[in-house]
C-alpha positions as semicolon CSV with decimal commas, in nm:
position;residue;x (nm);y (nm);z (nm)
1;X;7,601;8,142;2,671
2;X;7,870;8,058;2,987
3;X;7,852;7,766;3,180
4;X;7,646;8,026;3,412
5;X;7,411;8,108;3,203
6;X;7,551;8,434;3,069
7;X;7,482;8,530;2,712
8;X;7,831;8,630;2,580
9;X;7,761;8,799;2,242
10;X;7,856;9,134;2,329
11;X;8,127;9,006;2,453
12;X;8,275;8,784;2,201
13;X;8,106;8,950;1,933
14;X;8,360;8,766;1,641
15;X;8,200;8,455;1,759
16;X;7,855;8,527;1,770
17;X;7,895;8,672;1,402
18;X;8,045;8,325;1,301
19;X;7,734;8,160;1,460
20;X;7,489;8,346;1,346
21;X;7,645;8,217;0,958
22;X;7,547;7,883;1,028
23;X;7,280;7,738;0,813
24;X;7,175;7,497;1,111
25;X;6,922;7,711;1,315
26;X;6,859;7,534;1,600
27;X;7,204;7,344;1,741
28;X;7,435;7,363;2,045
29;X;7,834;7,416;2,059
30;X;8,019;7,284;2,344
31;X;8,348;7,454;2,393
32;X;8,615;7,719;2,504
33;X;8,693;8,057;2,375
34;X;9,065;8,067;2,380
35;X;9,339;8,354;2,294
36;X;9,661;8,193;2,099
37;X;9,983;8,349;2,105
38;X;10,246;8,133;1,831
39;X;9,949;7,891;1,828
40;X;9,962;7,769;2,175
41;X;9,638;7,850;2,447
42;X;9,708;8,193;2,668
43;X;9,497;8,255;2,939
44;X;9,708;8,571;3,015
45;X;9,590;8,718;2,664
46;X;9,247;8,619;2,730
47;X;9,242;8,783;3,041
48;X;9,256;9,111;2,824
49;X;8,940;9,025;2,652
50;X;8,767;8,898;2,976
51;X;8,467;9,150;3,103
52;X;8,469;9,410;2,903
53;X;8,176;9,580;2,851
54;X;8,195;9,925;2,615
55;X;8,179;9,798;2,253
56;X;8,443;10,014;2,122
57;X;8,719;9,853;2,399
58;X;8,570;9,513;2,258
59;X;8,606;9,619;1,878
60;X;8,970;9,764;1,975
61;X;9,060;9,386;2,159
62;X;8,943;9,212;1,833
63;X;9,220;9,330;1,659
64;X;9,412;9,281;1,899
65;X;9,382;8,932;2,088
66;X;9,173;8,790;1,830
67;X;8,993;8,462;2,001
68;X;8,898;8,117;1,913
């Protein structure tokens, strides 16, 4: 979920996959999806990934700008 409220697992559907592993089922994680480029935080890259909605242009982006 955003910081607006937004559920974000079509979206960022690497992450939600990673989640959904977690033994814990009931727990909050506070933090920032980020896009690294030589291991350093790019926004620009990020940008790529930011609002797309068709699941194939999502899958495609994965491989891609893979997030964190």
């Amino acid at each position: 979920m955003s910081r607006n409220k937004n559920i974000m697992n079509t979206s960022y559907p690497e992450i939600a996959r990673a989640l959904e592993k977690q033994k814990a089922d009931n727990f909050i994680i506070d933090g920032e999806i980020v896009a690294a480029e030589k291991g350093l935080s790019d926004f620009e890259l990020l940008q790529s990934r930011i609002n797309l909605k068709d699941l194939e242009s999502i899958e495609n982006k994965i491989k891609e700008v893979p997030i964190a």
